[in-house]
C-alpha positions in Angstrom: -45.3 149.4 31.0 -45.9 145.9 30.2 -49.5 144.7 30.2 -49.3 141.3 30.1 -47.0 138.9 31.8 -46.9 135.3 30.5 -46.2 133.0 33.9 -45.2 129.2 33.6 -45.7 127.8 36.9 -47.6 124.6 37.9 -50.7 124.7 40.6 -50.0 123.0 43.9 -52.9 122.3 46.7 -50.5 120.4 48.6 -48.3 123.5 49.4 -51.4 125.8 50.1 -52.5 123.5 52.8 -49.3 123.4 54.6 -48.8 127.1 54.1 -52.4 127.4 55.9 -51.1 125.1 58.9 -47.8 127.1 59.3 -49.0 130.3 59.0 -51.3 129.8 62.4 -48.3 128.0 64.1 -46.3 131.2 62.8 -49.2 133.8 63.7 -49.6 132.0 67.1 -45.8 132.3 68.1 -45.6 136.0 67.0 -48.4 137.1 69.3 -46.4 135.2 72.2 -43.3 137.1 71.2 -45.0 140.3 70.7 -46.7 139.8 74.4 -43.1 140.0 76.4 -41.2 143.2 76.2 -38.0 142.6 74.5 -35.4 145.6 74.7 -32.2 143.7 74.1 -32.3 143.6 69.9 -30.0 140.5 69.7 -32.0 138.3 71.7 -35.4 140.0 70.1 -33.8 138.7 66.4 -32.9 135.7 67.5 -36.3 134.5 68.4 -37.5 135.2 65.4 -34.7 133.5 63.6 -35.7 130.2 65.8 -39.3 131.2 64.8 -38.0 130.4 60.8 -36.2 127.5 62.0 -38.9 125.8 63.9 -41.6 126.7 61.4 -39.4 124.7 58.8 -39.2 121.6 61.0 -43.1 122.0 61.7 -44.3 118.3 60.5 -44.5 117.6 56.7 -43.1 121.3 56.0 -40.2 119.8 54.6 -40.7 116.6 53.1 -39.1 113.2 55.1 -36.3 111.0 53.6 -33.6 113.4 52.4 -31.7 113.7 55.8 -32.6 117.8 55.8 -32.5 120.1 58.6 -32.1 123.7 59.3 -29.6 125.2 61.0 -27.6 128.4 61.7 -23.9 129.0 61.3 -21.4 129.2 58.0 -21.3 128.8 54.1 -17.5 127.3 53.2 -17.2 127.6 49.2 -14.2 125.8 47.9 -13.0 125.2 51.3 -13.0 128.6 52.3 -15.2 129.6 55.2 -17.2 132.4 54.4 -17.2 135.5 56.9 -21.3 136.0 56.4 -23.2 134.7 59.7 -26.1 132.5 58.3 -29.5 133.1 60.1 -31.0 130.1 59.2 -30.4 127.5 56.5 -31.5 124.7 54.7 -29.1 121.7 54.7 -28.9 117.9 53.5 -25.8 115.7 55.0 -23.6 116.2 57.7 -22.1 120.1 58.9 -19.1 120.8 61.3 -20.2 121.9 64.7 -18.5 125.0 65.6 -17.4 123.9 69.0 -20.5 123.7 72.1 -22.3 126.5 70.3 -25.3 125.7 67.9 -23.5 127.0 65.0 -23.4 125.0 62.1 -20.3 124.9 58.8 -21.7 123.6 55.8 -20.1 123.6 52.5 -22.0 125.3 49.7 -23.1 121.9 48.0 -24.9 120.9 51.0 -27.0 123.4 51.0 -30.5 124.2 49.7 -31.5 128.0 51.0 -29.9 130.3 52.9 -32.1 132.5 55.2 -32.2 136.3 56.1 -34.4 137.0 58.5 -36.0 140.2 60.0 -38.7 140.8 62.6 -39.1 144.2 60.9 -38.3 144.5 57.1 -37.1 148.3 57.0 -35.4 150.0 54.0 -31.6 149.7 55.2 -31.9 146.2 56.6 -33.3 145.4 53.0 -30.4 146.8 51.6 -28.2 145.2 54.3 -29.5 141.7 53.2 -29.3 142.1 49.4 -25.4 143.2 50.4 -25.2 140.6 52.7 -26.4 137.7 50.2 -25.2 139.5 47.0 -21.5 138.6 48.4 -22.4 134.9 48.6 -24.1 134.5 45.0 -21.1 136.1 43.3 -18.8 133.7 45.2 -21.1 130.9 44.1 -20.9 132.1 40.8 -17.2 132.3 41.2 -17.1 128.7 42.4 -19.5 127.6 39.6 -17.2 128.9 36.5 -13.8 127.2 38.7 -15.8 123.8 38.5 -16.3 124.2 34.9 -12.9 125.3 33.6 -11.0 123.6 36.3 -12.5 120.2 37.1 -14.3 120.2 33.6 -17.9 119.9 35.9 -20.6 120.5 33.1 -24.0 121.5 34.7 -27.3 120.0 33.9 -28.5 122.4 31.9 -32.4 120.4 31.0 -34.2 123.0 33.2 -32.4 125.6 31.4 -33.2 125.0 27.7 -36.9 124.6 28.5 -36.5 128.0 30.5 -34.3 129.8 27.8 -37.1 128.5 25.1 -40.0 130.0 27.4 -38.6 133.4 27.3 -37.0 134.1 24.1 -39.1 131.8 22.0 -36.0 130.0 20.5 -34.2 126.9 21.2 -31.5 127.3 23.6 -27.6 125.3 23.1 -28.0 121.8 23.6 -25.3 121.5 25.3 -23.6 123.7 27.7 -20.1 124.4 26.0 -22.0 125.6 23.5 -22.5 128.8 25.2 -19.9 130.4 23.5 -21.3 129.8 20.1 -24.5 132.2 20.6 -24.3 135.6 20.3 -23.4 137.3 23.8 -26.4 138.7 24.9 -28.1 135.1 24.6 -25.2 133.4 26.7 -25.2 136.2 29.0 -29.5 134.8 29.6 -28.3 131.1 29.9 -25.6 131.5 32.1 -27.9 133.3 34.6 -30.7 130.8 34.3 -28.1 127.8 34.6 -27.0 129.2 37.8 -30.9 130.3 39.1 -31.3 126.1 39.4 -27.8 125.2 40.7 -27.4 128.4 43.4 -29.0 127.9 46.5 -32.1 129.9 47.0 -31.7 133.4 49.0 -34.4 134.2 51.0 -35.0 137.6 53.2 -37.4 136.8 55.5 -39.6 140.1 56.8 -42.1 139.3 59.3 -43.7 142.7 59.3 -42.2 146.1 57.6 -44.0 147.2 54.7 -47.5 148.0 54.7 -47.8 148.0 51.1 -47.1 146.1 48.1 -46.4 149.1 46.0 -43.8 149.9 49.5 -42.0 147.1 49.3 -41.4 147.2 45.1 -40.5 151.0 45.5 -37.9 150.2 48.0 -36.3 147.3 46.2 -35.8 149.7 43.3 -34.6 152.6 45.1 -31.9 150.2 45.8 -31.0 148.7 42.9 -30.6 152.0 41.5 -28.1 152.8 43.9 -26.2 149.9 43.3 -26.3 150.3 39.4 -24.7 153.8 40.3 -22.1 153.0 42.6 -20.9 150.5 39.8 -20.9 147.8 42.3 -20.3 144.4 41.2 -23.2 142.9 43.1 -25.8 145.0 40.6 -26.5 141.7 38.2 -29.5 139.4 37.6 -27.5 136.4 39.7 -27.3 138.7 42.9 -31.0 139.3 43.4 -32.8 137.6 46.3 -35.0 134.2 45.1 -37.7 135.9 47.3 -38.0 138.5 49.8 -41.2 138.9 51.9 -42.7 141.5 54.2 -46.2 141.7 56.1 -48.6 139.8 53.6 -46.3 141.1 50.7 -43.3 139.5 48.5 -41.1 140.0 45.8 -40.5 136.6 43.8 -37.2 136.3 41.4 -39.3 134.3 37.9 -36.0 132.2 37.3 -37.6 129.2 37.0 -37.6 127.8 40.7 -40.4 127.3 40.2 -41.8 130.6 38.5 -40.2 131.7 35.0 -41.9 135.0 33.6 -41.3 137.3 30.6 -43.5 139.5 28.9 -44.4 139.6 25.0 -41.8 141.2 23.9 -39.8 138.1 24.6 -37.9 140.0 27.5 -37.1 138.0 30.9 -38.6 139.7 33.7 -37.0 138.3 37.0 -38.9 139.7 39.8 -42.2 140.0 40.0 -44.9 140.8 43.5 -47.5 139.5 45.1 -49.7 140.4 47.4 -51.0 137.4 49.3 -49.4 134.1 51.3 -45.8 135.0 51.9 -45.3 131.4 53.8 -47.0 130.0 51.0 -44.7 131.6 48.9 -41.6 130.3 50.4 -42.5 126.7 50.6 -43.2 127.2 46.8 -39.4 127.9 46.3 -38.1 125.0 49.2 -40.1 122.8 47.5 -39.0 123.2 44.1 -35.4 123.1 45.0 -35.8 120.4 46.6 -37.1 118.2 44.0 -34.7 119.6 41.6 -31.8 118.7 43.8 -32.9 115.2 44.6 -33.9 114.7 40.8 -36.9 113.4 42.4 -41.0 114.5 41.9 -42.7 115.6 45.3 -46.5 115.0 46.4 -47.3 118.5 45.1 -51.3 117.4 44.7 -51.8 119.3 41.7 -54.7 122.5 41.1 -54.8 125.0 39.1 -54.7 127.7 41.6 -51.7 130.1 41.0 -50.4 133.0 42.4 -51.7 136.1 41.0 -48.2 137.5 40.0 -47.2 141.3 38.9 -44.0 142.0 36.9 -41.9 144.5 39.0 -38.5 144.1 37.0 -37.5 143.6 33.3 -34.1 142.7 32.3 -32.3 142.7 29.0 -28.7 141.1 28.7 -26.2 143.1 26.6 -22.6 142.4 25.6 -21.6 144.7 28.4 -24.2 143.6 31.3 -27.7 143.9 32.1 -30.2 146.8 31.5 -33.2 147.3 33.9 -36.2 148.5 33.4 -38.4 149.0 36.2 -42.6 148.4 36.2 -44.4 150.9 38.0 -47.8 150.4 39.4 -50.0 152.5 41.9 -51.1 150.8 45.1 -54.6 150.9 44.0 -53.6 149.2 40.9 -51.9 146.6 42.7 -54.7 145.6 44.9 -56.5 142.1 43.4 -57.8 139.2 45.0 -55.8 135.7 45.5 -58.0 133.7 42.7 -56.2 133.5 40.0 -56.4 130.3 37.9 -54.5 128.2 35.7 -55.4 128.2 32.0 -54.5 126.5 28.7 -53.5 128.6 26.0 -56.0 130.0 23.4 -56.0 129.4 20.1 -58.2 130.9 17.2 -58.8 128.7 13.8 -55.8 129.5 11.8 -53.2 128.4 15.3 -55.3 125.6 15.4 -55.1 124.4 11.7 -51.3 125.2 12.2 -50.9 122.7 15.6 -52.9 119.9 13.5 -50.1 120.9 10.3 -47.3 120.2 12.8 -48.8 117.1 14.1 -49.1 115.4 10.8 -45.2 116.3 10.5 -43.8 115.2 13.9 -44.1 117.9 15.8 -43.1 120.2 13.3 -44.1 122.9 11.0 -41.6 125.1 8.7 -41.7 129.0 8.7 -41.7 129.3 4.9 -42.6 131.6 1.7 -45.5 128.3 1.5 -46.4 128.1 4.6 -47.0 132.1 4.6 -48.8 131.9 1.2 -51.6 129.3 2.3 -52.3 130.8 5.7 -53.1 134.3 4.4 -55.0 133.0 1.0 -57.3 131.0 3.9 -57.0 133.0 7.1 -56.1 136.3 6.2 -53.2 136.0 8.5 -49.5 135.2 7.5 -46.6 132.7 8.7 -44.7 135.4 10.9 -47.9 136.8 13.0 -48.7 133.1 13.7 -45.4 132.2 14.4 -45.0 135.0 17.4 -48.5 134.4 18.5 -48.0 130.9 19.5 -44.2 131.6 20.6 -46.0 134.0 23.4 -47.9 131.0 24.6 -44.8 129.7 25.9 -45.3 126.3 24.2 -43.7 126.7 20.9 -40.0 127.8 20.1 -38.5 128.3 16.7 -35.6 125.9 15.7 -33.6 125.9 13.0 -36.5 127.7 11.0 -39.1 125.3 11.8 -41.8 126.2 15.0 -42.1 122.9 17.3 -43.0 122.4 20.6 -40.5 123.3 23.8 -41.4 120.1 25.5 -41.6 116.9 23.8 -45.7 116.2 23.9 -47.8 119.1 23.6 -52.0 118.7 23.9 -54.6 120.3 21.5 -57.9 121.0 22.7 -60.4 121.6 20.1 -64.2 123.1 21.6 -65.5 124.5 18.4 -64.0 124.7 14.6 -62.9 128.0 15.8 -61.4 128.0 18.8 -59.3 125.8 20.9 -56.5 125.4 23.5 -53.0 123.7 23.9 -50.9 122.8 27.3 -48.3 120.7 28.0 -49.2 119.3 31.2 -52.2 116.7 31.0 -52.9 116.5 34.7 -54.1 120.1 34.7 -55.8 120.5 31.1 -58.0 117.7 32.9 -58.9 119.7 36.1 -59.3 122.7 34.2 -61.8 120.6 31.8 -63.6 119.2 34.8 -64.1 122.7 36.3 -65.5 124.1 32.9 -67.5 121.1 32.3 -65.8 120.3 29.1 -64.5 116.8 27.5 -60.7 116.1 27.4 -60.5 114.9 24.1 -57.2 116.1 23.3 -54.9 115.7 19.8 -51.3 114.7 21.4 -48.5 116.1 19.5 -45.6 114.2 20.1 -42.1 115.8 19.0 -40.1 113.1 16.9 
């Protein structure tokens, strides 16, 4: 079991407000749904797929000036239309009308998420929509390696390094191509995160089903273990919904939009739960994607609330494929409140005397027989143990034998000789200062 789960995800009150407005307009639609007898179960899932769609075009849901809308229809990938009938999806540009109908063709670039949704998540329509979307990611990803070795497209792979770093602890390739120079297993991780930011998001929408968190986790492993023994090809990382969500319950894919997770063994763990503000949780991911696509920063109003996450799923890449490993929790160990907190990383005297050693050196300090020597004559504590504890904070990565920083400026926090605390995002050391009434006198580390 893994007890701890490192999560790198910033705060955002901007998103929690708007998830609080849609969820009433939501709540309020259901109960007029739910008030008129519906026998006829086309018509019954189609209100509830206009229910998504006109949630999403609720004011300021999705942000104005990047000609979006959301629309129902088909997926063309490399000028192939797709046989999959989309429920609902998120689009920028202009689509094809199919005829009089309201059905939408949109080529695969144009579009941000693709929608299942369900009025009632059960087991089989779970596995239907994992199936369904499963056969569009692996012709995305089909499409993605055509670009590459066909119209020599190289991917923006900035997201990808930082991602890579977080989880392993090492420095990633610095340049895509170079993907083939790491050993398999490595490649194997950065493909899969390269695709988690370029892939539109998948997202199976349950307005009711499961009545528990531990439900909903049990089911989604039930069937990925049928998958992995049918020896189907839509069993890998790169298949798995970005989020699936049922009652007040959700499964999240940690591939880094927004959330990236691993635990301290340095393994990626892609899906994790939680238990509270499903709507919340999808406007999370829309959000995310869309800033990433535009290449543009969003009014996110930044807080250090953060979703109190559980790991459901680890995964570790081998030459061959990926090996699961499942994370199994009892519903009353589940249950926890929705107050978890942002915090900086904490450090004890001899991490902190080693942040100020890689200060004075530009951001770096060298794993060495020295180094090693000096920290156990004065802290009883060598080079290695010091090394792995900071690499677990998710700051710090090893490269080329020296421990540095993952992003460029990294901020040191010392409260007492003893202890003290590092972050690489200044906006929310601050608030977290403010709310524990201490002074933001930071040493910035700056990575030459």
């Amino acid at each position: 079991m893994v007890n701890n789960i490192r999560k790198i995800k910033k705060g955002k009150k901007m998103i929690k407000n708007l998830s609080e407005l849609l969820t009433l307009f939501i709540n309020e639609e259901v109960k007029k749904l739910e008030s008129i007898p519906m026998p006829h179960m086309p018509t019954l899932g189609s209100a509830y797929e206009a229910l998504t769609k006109d949630g999403l075009l609720q004011d300021k849901v999705i942000p104005d000036g990047f000609n979006l809308t959301v629309v129902a229809g088909f997926v063309t990938i490399n000028g192939v239309m797709q046989p999959e009938q989309i429920d609902c999806m998120l689009v920028t540009g202009e689509g094809v009308r199919y005829g009089r109908t309201d059905q939408y063709i949109y080529d695969i670039e144009q579009i941000l998420c693709i929608f299942e949704v369900k009025k009632t998540l059960t087991k089989n329509d779970l596995k239907d929509a994992i199936g369904h979307l499963s056969s569009l990611r692996i012709k995305f990803a089909e499409y993605f390696e055509d670009k590459i070795k066909n119209q020599n497209k190289i991917p923006d792979i900035t997201y990808t390094r930082r991602h890579f770093a977080q989880i392993t602890g090492r420095e990633a390739p610095a340049h895509y191509y170079e993907i083939n120079n790491i050993p398999a297993e490595d490649g194997l991780l950065f493909y899969c995160l390269t695709q988690e930011m370029i892939a539109p998001l998948n997202i199976i929408q349950g307005y009711g089903g499961y009545k528990t968190e531990y439900g909903l986790r049990k089911a989604f492993c039930d069937i990925l273990e049928e998958k992995m023994n049918d020896n189907s090809n839509q069993n890998g990382v790169l298949t798995l919904p970005s989020l699936i969500t049922s009652n007040e319950f959700s499964l999240v894919k940690a591939g880094g939009m927004p959330f990236i997770a691993s635990n301290d063994d340095k393994k990626w763990v892609p899906i994790v739960s939680v238990r509270h503000n499903p709507i919340q949780m999808i406007l999370e991911l829309l959000w995310s994607k869309i800033s990433h696509y535009f290449r543009t920063e969003l009014p996110w109003d930044d807080d250090i609330y953060m979703e109190n996450l559980y790991p459901l799923l680890v995964a570790e890449p081998k030459s061959t494929g990926w090996i699961y490993h499942t994370i199994e929790f009892k519903e009353a160990d589940l249950k926890r409140s929705d107050d978890n907190h942002w915090e900086p990383a904490l450090l004890n005297e001899a991490e902190i005397k080693v942040i100020n050693l890689m200060a004075f050196n530009g951001g770096f300090f060298k794993i060495s027989d020295e180094n090693s020597e000096y920290l156990i004559k004065r802290y009883d504590t060598d080079v290695h143990t010091i090394s792995e504890s900071l690499q677990n904070t998710k700051y710090l990565m090893i490269s080329e034998g020296y421990l540095t920083p993952i992003n460029n400026v990294l901020f040191l926090l010392e409260t007492e000789k003893t202890i003290g605390y590092i972050a690489s995002n200044k906006s929310l050391f601050d608030i977290w200062c403010t709310k524990n009434k201490i002074k933001p006198q930071y040493t910035t580390i700056l990575k030459l």
